[in-house]
C-alpha positions in Angstrom: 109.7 146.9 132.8 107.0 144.4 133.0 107.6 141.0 133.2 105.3 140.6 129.5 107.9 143.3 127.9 111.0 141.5 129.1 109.7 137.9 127.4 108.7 140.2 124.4 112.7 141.2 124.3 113.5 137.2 123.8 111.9 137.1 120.3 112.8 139.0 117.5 109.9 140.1 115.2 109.8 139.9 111.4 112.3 141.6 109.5 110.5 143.5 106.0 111.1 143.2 103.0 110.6 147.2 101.9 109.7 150.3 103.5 106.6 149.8 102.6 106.6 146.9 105.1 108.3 148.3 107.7 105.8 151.3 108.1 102.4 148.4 107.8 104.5 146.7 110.2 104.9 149.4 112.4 101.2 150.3 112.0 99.9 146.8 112.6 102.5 146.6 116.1 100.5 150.3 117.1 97.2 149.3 116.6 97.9 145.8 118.3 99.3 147.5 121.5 96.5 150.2 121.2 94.1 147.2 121.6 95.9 146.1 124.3 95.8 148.9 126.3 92.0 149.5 125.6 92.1 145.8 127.0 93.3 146.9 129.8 91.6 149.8 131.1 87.9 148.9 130.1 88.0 144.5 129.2 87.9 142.5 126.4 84.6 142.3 125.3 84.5 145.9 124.9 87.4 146.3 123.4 86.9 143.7 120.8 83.7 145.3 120.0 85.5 148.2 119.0 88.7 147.1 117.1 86.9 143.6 115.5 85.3 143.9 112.3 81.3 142.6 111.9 82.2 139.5 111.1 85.2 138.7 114.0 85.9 135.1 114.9 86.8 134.3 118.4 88.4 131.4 120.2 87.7 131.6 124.0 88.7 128.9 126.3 85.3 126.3 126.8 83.4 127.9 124.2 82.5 127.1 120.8 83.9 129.1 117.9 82.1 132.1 118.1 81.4 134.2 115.1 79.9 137.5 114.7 81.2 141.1 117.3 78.0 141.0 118.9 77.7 137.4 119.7 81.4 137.6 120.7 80.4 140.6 122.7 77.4 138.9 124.1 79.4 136.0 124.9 82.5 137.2 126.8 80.6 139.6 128.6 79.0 136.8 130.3 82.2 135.1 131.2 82.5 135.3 135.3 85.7 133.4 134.9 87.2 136.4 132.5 89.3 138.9 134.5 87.9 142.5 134.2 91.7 143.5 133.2 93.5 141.8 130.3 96.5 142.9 128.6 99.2 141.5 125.8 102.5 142.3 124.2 103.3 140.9 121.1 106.3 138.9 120.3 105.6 138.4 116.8 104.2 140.5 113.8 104.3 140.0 110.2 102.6 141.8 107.3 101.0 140.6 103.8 103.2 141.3 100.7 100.4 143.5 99.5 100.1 145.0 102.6 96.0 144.2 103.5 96.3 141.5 106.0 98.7 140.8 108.9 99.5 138.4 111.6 100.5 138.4 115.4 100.9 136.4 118.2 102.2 137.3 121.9 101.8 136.7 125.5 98.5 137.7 127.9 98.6 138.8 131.4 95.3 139.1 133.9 95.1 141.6 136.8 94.7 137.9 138.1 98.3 137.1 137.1 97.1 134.1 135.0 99.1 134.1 131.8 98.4 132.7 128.5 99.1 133.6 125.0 97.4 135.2 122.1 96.8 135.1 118.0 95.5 137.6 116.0 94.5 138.0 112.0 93.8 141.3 111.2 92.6 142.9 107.6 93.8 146.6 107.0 91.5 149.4 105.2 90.3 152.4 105.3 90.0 153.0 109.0 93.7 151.2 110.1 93.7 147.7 111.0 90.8 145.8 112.7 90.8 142.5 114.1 89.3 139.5 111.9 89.9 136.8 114.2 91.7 136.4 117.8 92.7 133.3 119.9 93.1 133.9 123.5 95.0 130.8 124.9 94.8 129.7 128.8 93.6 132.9 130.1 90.6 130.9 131.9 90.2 127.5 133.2 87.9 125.7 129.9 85.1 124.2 132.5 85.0 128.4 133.5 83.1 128.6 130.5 79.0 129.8 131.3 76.6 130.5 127.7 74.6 133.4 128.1 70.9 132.2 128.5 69.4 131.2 125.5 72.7 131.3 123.6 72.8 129.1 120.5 76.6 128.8 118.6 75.6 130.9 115.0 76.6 129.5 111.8 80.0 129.3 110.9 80.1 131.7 107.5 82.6 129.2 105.6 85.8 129.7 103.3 85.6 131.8 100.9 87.7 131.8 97.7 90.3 134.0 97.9 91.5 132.0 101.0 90.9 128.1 99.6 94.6 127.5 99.5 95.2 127.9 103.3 92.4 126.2 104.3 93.8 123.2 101.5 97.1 123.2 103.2 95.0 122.7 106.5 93.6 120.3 105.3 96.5 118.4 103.9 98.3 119.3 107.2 95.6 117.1 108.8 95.6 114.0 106.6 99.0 114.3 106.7 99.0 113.5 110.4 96.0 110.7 110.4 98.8 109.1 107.9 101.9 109.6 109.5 101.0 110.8 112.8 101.1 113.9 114.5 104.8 114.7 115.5 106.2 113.8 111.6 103.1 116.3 110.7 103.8 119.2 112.2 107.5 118.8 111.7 106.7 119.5 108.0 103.8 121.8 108.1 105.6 124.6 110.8 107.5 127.3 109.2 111.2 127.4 110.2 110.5 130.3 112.5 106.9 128.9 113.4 105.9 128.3 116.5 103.3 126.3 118.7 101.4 126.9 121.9 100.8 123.4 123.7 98.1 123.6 126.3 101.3 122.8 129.0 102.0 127.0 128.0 104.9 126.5 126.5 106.0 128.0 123.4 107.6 125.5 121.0 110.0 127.4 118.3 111.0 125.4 115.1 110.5 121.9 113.8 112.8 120.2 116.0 111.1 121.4 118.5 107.7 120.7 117.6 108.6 116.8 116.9 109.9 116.5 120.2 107.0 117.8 121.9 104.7 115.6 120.1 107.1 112.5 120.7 106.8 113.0 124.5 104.3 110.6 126.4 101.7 108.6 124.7 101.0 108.5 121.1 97.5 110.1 120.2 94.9 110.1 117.2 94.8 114.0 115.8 91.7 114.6 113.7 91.0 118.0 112.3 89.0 119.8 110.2 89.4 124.1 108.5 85.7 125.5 109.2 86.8 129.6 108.3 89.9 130.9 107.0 90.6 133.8 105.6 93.7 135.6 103.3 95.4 138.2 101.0 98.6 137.9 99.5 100.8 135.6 101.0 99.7 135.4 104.5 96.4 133.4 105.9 94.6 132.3 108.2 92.7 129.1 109.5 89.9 127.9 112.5 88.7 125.2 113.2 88.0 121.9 114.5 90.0 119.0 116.3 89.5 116.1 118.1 93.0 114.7 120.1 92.6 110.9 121.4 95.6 109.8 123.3 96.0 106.0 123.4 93.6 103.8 125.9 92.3 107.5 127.1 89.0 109.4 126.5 89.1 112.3 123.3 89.8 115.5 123.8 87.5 117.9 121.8 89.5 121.2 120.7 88.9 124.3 118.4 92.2 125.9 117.0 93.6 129.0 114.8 96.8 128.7 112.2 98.5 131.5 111.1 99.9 130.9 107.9 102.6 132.2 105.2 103.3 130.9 101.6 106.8 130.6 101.3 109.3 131.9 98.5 109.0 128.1 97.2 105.2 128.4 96.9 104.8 125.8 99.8 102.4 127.4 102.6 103.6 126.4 106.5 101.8 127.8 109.5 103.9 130.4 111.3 101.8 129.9 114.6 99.0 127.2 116.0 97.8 127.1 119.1 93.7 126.1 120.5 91.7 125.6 123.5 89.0 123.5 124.7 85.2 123.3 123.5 82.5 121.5 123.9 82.5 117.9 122.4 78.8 119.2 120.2 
């Protein structure tokens, strides 16, 4: 067994509510490792252009948010830093009460052996489950990161309706933490079984957890902003971006992706978070 499967056995994913669930569950978990293999055997631009709807959203180490499969496409293609072979297990899967959109999150491997973790939205219709928008976390070095000639970052497409309460909570999530600072922030805003993905490749499980992480070293300024998000039912999703300023040290400019649940209560926490590096304009 590879070393990606036996991390994968540490984490237990989402138990369903119904049968219902269980069998978009187990759909989601098939089309997520079909993707992976596809990864695999022929990259992930190409494979992304095949399982990502028209409107995909990418976060790729360095780059801006990219929006759009063909600019994604376009973009990763061009990547000399981005192994030919990448593949992922997922840890984590979870499924909208009314079945249309789902969540997961996992671990990356490179025929490089560099290692890094992954988030994925996904929307399901007619044709199965397609990706709507996908994180890949420290799967290249940020200053890797080469635009195509010509290239200029497209238009972010906004937050539609349907999804205004996640990108609310985002916001909130973020004013929360320009008040109270960062570790008392995401104490609150993570889900009991949410988890974060520090650049240091860690994955940080709980609230606990996530205050102690952010309690560690020097305090820092977190400024962030939702730019897309999308939802249905009870799950959602947010990107956007964030600037980190440690104390007496220069910013750090980020983009990020928040998977997110609304809770039995009606409060909405983010089940996973994680970002990479882009440029600071």
């Amino acid at each position: 067994m590879s070393p990606l499967a036996l991390l994968a056995l540490s984490f237990a994913l989402q138990q369903p509510t119904s049968e219902r669930q269980l069998a978009w569950r187990d759909e989601l978990l098939a089309a997520d490792a079909a993707a992976a293999d596809t990864a695999r055997l022929i990259g992930l631009p190409s494979t992304l252009n095949r399982v990502g709807i028209p409107e995909l959203v990418v976060l790729y180490p360095g780059a801006p948010i990219l929006t759009g499969r063909d600019v994604v496409t376009r973009v990763l293609a061009a990547q000399p830093a981005l192994p030919r072979s990448v593949s992922w297990v997922p840890l984590y899967a979870e499924v909208s009460d009314d079945g249309r959109m789902g969540v997961s999150y996992g671990v990356t491997g490179t025929e490089s052996m560099r290692f890094g973790k992954y988030m994925t939205a996904w929307r399901r219709g007619s044709d199965g489950w397609k990706m709507v928008a996908h994180a890949q976390l420290g799967i290249a070095a940020p200053n890797a990161y080469r635009p195509p000639a010509g290239f200029v970052p497209p238009a972010l497409p906004g937050i539609p309706g349907h999804a205004a309460e996640y990108a609310r909570a985002d916001a909130e999530f973020a004013s929360h933490a320009m008040r109270a600072g960062a570790p008392d922030a995401f104490g609150k805003w993570i889900a009991v079984d949410g988890v974060m993905f520090p650049v240091t490749g860690e994955i940080i499980r709980g609230r606990a957890e996530a205050r102690r992480l952010l309690s560690e070293g020097p305090p820092a300024q977190w400024v962030w902003r939702p730019l897309i998000a999308g939802a249905s039912g009870n799950i959602g999703w947010t990107v956007g971006e964030a600037v980190i300023t440690p104390a007496n040290g220069p910013p750090f400019y980020t983009k990020y992706m928040s998977l997110w649940r609304r809770e039995r209560d009606g409060s909405i926490r983010f089940i996973a978070d994680g970002g990479n590096a882009r440029p600071a304009s």
